[in-house]
MDTraj code that builds the backbone (N, CA, C; nanometers):
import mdtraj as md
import numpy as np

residues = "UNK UNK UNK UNK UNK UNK UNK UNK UNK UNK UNK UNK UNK UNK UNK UNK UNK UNK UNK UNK UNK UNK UNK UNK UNK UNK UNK UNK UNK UNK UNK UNK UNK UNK UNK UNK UNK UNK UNK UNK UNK UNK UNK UNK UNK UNK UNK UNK UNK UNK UNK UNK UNK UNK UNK UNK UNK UNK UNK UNK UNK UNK UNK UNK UNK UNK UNK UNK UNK UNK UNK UNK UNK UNK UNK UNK UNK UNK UNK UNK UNK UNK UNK UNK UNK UNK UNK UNK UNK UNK UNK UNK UNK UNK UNK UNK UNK UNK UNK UNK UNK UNK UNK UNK UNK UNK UNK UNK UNK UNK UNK UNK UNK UNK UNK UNK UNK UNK UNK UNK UNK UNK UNK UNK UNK UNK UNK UNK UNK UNK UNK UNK UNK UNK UNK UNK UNK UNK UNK UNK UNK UNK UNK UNK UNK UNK UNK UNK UNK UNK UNK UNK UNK UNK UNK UNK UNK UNK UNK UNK UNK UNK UNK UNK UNK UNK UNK UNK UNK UNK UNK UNK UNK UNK UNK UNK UNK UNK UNK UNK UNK UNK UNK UNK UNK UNK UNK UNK UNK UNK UNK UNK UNK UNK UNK UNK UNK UNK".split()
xyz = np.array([
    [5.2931, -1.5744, 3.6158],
    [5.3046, -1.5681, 3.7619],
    [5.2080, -1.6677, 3.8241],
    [5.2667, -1.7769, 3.9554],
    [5.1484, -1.8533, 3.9529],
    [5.0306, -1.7760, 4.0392],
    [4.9735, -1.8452, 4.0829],
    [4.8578, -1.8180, 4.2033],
    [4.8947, -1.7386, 4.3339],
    [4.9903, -1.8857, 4.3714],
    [5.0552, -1.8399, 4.4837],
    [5.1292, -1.6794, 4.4914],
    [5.1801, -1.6542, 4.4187],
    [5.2891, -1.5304, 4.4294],
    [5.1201, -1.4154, 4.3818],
    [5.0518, -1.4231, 4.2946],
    [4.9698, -1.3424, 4.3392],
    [4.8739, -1.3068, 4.4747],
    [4.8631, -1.4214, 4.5165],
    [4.7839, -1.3883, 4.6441],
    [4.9021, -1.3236, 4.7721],
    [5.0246, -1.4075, 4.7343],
    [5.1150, -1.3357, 4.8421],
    [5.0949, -1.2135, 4.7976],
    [5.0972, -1.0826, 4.6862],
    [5.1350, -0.9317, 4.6616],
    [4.9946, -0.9268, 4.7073],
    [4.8513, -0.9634, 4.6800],
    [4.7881, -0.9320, 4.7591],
    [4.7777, -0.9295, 4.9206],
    [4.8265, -1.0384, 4.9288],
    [4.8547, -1.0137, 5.0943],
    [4.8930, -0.8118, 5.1337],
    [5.0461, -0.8378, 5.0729],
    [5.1158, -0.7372, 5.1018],
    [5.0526, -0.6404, 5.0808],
    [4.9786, -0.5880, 4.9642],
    [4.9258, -0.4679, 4.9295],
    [4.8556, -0.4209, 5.0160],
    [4.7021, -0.5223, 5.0935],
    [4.6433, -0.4903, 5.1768],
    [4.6658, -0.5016, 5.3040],
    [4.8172, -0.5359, 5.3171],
    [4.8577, -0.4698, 5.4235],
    [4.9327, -0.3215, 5.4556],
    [4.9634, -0.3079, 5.3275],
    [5.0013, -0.1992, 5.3152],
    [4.9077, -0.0700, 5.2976],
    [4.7758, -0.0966, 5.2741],
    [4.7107, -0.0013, 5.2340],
    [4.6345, 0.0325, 5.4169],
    [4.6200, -0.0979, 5.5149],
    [4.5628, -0.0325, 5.6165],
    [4.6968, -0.0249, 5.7222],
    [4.7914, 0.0606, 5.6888],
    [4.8897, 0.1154, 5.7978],
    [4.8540, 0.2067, 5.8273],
    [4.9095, 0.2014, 5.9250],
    [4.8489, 0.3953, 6.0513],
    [4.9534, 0.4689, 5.9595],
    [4.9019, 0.6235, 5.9403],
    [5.0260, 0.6894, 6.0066],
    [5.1063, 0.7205, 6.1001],
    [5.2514, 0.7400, 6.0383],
    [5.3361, 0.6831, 6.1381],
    [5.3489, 0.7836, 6.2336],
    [5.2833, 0.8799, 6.2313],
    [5.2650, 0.9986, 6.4057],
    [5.1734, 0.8750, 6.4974],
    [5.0639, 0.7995, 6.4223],
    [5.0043, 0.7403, 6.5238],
    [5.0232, 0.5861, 6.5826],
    [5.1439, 0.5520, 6.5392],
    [5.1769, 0.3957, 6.4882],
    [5.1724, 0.3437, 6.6694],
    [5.1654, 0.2458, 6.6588],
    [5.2194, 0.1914, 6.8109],
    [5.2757, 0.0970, 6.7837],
    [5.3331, 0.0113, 6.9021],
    [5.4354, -0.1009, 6.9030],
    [5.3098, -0.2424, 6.8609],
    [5.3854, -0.3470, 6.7842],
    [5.2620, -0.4567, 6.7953],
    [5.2554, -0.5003, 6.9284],
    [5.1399, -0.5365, 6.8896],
    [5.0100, -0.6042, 7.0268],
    [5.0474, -0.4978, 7.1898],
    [5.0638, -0.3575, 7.1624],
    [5.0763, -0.2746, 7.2462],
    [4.8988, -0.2674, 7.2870],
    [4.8610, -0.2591, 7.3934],
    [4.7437, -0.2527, 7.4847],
    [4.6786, -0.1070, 7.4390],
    [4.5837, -0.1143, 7.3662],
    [4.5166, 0.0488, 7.3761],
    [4.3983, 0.0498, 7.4309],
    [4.3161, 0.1477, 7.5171],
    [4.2242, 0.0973, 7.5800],
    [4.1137, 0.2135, 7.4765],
    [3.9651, 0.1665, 7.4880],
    [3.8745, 0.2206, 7.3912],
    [3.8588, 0.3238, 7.4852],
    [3.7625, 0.3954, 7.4367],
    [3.6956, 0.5552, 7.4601],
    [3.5960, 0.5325, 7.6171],
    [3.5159, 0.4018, 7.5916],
    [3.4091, 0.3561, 7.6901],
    [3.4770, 0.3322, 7.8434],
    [3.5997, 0.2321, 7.8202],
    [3.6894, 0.1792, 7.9318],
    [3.7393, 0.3282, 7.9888],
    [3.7881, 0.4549, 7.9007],
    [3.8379, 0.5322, 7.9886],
    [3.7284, 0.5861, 8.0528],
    [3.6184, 0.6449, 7.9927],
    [3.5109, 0.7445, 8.0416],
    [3.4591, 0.6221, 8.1323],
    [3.3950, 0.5291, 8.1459],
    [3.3467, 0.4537, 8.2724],
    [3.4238, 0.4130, 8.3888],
    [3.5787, 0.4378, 8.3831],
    [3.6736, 0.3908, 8.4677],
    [3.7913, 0.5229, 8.5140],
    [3.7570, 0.6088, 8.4781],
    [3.8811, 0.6957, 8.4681],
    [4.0147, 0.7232, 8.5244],
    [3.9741, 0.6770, 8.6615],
    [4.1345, 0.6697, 8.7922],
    [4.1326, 0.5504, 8.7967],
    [4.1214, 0.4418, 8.6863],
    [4.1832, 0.3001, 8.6892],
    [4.2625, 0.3133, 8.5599],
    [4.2534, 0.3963, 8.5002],
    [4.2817, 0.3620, 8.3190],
    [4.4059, 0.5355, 8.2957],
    [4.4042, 0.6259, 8.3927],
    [4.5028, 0.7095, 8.4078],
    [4.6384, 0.6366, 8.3573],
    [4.7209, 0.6993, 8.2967],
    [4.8163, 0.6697, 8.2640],
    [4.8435, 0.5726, 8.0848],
    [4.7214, 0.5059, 8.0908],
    [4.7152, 0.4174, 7.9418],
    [4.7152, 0.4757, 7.8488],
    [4.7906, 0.3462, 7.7674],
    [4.7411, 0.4317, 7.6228],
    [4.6213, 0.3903, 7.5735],
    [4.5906, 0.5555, 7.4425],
    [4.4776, 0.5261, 7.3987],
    [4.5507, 0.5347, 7.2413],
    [4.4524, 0.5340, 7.1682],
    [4.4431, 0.5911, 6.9717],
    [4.2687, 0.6021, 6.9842],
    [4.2536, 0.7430, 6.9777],
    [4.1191, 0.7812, 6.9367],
    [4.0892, 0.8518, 6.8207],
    [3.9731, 0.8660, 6.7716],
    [3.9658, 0.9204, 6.6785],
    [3.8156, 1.0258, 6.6555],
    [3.7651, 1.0881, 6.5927],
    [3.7021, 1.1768, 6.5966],
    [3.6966, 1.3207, 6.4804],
    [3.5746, 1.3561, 6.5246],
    [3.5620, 1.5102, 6.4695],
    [3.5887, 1.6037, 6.5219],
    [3.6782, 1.7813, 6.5315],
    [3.6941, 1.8409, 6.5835],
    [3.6048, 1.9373, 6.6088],
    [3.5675, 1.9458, 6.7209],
    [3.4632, 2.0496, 6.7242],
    [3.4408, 2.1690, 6.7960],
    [3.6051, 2.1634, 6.8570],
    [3.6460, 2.3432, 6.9084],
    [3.8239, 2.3004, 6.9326],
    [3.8913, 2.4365, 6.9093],
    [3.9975, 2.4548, 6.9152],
    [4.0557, 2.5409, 7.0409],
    [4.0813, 2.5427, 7.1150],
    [4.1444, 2.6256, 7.2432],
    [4.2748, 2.6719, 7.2499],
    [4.3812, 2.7604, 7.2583],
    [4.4995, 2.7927, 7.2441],
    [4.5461, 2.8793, 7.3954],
    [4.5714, 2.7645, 7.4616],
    [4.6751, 2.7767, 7.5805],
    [4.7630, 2.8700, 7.6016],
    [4.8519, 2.9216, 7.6880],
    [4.9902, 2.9412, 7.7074],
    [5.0911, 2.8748, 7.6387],
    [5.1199, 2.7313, 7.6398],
    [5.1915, 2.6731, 7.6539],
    [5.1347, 2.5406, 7.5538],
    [5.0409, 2.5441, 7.5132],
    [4.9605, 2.3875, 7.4813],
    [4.8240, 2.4247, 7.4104],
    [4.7979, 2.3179, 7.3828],
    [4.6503, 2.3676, 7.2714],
    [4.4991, 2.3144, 7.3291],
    [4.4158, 2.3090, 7.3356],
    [4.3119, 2.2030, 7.3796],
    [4.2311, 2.1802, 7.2127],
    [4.1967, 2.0818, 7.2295],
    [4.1172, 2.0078, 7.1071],
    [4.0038, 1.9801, 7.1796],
    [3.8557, 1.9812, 7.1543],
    [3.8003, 1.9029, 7.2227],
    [3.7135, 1.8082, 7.0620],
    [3.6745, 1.6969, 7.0632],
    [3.6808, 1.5696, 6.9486],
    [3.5439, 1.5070, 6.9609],
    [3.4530, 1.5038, 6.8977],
    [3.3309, 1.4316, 6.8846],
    [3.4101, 1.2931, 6.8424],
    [3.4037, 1.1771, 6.9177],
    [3.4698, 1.0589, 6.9197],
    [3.3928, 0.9907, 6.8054],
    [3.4655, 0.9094, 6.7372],
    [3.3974, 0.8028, 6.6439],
    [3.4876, 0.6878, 6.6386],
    [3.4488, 0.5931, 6.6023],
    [3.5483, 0.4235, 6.5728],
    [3.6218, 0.4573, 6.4709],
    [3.7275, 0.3834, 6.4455],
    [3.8387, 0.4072, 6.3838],
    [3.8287, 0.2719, 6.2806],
    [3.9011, 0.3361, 6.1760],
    [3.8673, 0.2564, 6.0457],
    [4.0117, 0.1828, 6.0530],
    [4.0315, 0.0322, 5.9971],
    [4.1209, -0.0326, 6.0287],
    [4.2825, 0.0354, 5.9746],
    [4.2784, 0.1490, 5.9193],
    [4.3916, 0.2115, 5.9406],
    [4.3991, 0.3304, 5.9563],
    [4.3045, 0.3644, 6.0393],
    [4.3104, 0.5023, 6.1665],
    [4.2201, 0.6038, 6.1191],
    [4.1631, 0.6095, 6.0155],
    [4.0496, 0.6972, 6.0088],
    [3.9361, 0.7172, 6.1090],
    [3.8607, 0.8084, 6.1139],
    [3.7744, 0.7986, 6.1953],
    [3.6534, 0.7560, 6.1123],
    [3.5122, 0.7220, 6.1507],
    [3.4113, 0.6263, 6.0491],
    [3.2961, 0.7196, 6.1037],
    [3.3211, 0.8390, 6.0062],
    [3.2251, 0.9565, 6.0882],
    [3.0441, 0.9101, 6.0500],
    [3.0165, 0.7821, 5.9689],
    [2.9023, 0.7858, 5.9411],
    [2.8818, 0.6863, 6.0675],
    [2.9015, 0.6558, 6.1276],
    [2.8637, 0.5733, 6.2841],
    [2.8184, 0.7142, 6.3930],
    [2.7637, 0.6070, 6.4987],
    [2.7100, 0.6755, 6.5740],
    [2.8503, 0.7363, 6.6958],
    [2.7963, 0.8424, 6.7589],
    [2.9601, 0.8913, 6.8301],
    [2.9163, 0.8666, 6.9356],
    [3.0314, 0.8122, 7.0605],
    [3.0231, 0.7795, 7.1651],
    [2.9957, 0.8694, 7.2535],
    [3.0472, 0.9732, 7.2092],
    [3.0675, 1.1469, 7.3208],
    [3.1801, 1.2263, 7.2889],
    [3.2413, 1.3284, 7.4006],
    [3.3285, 1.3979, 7.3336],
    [3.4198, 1.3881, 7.3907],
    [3.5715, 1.4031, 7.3661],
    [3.6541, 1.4118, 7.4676],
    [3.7654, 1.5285, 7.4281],
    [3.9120, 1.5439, 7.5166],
    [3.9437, 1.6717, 7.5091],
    [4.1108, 1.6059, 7.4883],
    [4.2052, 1.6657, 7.3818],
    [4.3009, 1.6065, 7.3564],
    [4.4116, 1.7531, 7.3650],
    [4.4789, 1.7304, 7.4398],
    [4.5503, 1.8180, 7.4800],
    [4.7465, 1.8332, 7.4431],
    [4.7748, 1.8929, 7.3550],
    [4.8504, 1.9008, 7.2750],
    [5.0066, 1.9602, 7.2597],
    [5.0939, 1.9510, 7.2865],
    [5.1869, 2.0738, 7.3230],
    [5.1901, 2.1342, 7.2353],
    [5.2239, 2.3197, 7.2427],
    [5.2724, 2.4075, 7.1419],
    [5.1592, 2.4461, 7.1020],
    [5.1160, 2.5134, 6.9854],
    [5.0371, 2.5816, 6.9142],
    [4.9813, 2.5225, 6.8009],
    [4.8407, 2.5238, 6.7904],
    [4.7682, 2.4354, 6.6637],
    [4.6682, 2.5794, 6.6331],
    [4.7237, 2.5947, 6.4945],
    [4.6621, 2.6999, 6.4123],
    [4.4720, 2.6623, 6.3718],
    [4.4231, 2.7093, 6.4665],
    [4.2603, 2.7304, 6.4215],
    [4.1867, 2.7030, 6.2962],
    [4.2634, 2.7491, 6.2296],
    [4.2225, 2.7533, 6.0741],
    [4.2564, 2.6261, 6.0100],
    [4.3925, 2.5775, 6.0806],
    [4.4248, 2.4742, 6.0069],
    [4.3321, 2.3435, 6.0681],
    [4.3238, 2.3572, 6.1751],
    [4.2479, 2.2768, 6.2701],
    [4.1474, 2.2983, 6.3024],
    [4.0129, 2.2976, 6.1842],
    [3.9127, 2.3450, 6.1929],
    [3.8195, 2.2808, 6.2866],
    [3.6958, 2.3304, 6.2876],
    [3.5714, 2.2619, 6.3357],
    [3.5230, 2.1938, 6.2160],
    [3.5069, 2.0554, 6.2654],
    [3.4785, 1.9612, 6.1253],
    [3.5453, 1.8752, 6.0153],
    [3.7055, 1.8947, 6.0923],
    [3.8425, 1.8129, 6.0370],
    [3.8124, 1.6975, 6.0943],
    [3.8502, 1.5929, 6.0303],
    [3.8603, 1.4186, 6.0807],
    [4.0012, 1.4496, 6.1908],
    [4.0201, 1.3664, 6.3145],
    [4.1666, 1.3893, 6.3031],
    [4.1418, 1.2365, 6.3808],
    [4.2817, 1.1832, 6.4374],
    [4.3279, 1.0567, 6.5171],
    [4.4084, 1.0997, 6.5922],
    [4.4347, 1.0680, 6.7381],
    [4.5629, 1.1267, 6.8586],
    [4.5699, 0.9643, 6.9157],
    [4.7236, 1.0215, 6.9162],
    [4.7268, 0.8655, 7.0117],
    [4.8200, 0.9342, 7.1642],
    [4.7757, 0.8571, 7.2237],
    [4.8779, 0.9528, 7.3661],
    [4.7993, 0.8816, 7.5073],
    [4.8204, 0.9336, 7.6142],
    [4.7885, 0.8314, 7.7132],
    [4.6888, 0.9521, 7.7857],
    [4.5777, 0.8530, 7.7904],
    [4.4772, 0.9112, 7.9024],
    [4.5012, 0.9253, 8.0339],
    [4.4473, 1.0533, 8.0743],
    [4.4414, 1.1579, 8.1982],
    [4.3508, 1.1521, 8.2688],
    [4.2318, 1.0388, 8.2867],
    [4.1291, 1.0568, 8.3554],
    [4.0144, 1.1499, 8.2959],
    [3.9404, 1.2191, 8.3409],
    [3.8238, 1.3124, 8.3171],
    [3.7877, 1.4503, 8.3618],
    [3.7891, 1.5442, 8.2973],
    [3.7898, 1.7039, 8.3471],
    [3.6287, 1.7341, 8.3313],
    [3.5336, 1.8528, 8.3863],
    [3.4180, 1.8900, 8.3939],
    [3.4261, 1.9709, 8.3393],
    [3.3656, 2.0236, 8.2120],
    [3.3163, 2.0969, 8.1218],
    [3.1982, 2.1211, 8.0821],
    [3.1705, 2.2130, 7.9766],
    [3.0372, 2.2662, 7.9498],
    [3.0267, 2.2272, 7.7587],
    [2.9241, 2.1916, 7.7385],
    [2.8721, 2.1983, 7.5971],
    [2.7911, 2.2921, 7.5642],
    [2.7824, 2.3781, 7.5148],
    [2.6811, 2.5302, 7.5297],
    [2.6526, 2.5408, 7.6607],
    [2.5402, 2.5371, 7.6833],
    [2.4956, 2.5528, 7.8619],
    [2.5080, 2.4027, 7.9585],
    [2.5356, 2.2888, 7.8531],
    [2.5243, 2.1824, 7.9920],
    [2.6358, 2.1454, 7.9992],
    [2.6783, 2.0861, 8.1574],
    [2.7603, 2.0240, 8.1804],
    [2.7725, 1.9262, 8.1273],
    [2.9609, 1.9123, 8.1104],
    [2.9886, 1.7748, 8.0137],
    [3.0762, 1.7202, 8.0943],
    [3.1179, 1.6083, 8.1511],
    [3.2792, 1.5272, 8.1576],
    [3.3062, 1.4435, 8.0736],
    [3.4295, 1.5378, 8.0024],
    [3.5502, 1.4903, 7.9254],
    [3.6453, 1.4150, 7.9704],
    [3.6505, 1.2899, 7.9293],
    [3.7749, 1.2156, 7.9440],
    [3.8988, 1.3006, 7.8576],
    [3.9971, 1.3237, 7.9289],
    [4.1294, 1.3215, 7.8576],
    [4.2272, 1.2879, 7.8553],
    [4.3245, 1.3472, 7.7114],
    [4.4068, 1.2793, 7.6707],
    [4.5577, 1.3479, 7.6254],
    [4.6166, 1.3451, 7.6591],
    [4.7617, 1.3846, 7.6317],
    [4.8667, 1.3708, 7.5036],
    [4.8421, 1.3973, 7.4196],
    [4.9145, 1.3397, 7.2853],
    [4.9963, 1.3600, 7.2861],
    [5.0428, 1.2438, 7.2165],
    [5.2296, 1.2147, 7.1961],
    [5.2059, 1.2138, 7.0271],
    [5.0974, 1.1747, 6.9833],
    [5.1331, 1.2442, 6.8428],
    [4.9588, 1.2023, 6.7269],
    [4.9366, 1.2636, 6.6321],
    [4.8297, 1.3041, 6.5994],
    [4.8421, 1.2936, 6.4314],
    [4.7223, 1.3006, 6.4036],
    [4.7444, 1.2925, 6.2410],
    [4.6106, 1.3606, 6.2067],
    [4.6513, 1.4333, 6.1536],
    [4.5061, 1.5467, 6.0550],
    [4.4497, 1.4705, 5.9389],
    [4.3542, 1.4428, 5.8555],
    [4.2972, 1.3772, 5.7792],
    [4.3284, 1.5149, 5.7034],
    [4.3137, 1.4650, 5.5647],
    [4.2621, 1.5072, 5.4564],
    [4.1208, 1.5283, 5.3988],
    [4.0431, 1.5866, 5.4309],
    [3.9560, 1.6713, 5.3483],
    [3.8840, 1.5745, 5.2083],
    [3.7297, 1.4789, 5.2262],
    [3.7181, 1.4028, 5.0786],
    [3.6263, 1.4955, 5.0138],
    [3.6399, 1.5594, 4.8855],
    [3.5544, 1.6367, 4.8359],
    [3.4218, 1.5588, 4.8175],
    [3.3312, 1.6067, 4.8280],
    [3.1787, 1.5404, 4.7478],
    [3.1899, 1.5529, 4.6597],
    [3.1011, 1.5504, 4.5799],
    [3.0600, 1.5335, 4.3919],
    [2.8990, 1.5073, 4.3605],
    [2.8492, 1.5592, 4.3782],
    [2.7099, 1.5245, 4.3337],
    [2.7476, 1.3982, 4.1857],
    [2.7001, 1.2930, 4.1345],
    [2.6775, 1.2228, 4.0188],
    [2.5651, 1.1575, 4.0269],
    [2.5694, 1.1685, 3.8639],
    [2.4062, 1.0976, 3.8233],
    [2.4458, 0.9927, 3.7228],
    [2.3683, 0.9181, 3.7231],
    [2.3946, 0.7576, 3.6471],
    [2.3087, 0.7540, 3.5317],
    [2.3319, 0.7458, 3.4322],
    [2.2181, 0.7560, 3.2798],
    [2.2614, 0.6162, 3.2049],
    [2.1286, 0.5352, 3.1945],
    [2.2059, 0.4053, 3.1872],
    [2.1504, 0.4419, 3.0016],
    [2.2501, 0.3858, 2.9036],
    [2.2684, 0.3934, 2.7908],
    [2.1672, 0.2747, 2.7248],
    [2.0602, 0.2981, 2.6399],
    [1.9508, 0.2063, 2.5999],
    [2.0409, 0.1250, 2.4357],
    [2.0098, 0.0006, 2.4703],
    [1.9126, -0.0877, 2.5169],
    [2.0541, -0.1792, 2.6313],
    [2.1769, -0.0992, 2.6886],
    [2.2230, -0.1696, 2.7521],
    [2.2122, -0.1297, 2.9286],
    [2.0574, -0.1817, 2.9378],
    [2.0498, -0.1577, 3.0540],
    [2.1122, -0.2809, 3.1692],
    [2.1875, -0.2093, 3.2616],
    [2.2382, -0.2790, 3.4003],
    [2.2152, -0.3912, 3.4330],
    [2.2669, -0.4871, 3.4536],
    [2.2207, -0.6222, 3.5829],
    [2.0909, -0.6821, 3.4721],
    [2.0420, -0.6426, 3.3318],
    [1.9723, -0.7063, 3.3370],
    [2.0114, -0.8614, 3.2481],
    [1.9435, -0.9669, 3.2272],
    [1.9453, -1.0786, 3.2145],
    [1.9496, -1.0892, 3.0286],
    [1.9971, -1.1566, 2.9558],
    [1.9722, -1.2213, 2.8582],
    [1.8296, -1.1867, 2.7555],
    [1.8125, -1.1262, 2.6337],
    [1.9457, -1.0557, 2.5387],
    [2.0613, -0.9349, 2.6076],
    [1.9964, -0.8442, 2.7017],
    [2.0585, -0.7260, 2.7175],
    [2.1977, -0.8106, 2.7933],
    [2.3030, -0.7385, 2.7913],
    [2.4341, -0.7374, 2.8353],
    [2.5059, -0.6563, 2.9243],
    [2.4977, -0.6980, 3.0162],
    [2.5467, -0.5463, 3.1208],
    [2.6502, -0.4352, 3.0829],
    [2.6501, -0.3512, 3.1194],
    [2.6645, -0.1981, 3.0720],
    [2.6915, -0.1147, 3.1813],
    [2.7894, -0.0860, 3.1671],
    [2.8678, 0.0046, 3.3199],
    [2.7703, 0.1177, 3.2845],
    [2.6843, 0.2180, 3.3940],
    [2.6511, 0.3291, 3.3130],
    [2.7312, 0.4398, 3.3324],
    [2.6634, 0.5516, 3.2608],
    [2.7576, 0.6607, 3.2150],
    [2.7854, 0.7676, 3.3321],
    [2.8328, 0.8242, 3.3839],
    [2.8481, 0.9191, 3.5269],
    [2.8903, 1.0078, 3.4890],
    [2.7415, 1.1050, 3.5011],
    [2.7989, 1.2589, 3.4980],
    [2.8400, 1.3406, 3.6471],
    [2.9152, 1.4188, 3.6074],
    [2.9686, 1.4689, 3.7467],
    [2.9292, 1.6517, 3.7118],
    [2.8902, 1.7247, 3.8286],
    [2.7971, 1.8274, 3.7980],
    [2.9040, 1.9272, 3.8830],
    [2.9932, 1.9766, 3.7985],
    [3.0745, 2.0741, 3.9026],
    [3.0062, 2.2011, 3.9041],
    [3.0060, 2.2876, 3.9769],
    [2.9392, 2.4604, 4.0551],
    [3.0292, 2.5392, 3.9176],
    [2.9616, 2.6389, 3.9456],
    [2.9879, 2.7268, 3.8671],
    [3.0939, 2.7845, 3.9329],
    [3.1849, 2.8941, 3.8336],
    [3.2565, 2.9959, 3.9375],
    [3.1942, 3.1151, 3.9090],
    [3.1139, 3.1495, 3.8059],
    [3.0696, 3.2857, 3.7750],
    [2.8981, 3.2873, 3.7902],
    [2.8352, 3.4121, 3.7459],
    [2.7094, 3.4294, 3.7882],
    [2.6706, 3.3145, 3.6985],
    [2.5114, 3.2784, 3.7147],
    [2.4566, 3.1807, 3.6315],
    [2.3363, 3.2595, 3.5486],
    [2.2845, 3.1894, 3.4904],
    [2.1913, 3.2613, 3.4085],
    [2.1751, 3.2596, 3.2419],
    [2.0870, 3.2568, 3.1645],
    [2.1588, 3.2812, 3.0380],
    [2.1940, 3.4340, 2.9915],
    [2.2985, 3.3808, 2.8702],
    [2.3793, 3.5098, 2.8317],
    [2.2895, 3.5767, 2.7631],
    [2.3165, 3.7090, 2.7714],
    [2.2623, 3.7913, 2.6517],
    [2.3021, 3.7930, 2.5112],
    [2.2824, 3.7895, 2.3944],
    [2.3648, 3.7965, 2.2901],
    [2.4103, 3.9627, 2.2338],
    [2.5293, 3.9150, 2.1951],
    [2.5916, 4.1104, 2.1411],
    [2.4680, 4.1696, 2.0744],
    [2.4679, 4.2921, 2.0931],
    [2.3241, 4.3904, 2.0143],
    [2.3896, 4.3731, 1.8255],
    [2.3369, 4.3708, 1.7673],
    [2.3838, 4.3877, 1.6677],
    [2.4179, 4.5462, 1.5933],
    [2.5198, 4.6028, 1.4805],
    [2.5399, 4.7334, 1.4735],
    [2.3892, 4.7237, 1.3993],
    [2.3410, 4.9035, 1.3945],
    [2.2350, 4.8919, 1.2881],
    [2.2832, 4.9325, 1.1132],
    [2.1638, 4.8419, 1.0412],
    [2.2449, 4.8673, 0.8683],
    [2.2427, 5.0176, 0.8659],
    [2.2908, 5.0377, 0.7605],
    [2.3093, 5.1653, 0.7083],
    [2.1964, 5.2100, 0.5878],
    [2.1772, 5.3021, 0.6619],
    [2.0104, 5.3446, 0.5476],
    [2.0590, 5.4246, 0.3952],
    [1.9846, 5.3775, 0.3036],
    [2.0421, 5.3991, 0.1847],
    [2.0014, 5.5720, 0.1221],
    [2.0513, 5.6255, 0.0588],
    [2.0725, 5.7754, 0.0423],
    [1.9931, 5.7933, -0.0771],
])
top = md.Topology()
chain = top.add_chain()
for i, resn in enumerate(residues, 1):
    res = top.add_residue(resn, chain, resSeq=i)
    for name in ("N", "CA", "C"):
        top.add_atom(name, md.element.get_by_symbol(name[0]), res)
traj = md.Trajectory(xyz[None], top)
């Protein structure tokens, strides 16, 4: 295969790997306005679209509709949210129908795309907050990345990165899964006693 035709499947691949999901897709070079433009402008930017993204950090269940309210974060070039950045603030994404609590926890990644509503006055425990909001036309729940605690044990004499004799050496990764039962050590069976002679 030459060069060329590999770098084209690379092309493709990594384009394929940062697509939205398609609840949150928009049209190309469709106008989305950021989180900052709505909350500093709000009855200029009514009606726009947005794609935000965020942490959930309360669930509300309406009559008719759900409220989300979203610790905002930047969005990863194919719609994740990039929860190790700093968050802009919070805002409130408002949903038709019913969104199950449980499923829609406090602490789910999610993304909404839908057109901003301006800004409502709310409370964060005791202080006042204004929430920009948002109206979704459609949303995407993240998946859940497990942690793993691992530890790296580099194998002697092929230690890492180092230079000439040694030879680099991927090291070894242990992965430390939880127990499911009590911990502790075991006891061993009692043994029967011998039999005393007559």
């Amino acid at each position: 295969m030459s060069l060329r035709l590999l770098l084209v499947a690379g092309i493709v691949l990594l384009s394929g790997c940062a697509s939205f999901p398609d609840s949150i897709q928009t049209a190309d070079n469709a106008p989305l306005l950021s989180y900052a433009e709505v909350a500093g402008h709000p009855q200029e930017t009514t009606g726009k679209q947005v794609r935000w993204g965020g942490v959930i950090a309360s669930v509300t269940n309406l009559p008719e509709r759900t409220q989300l309210e979203i610790l905002h974060y930047p969005l990863r070039n194919y719609g994740r949210p990039m929860t190790s950045n700093d968050s802009q603030g919070r805002f409130r994404v408002y949903v038709k129908g019913f969104l199950d609590p449980m499923v829609y926890e406090q602490g789910r990644a999610i993304t909404v795309l839908g057109v901003a509503q301006g800004v409502e006055q709310g409370m964060v425990g005791e202080h006042p907050y204004v929430f920009p909001t948002v109206e979704a036309s459609g949303y995407h729940l993240w998946t859940d990345k497990k942690a793993v605690r691992v530890e790296s044990l580099n194998m002697w004499p092929y230690y890492p990165y180092y230079g000439w004799p040694y030879r680099a050496f991927p090291p070894r990764i242990i992965i430390h899964s939880r127990p499911t039962g009590p911990t502790g050590p075991s006891t061993p069976p009692a043994k029967p006693p011998k039999p005393q002679a007559k």
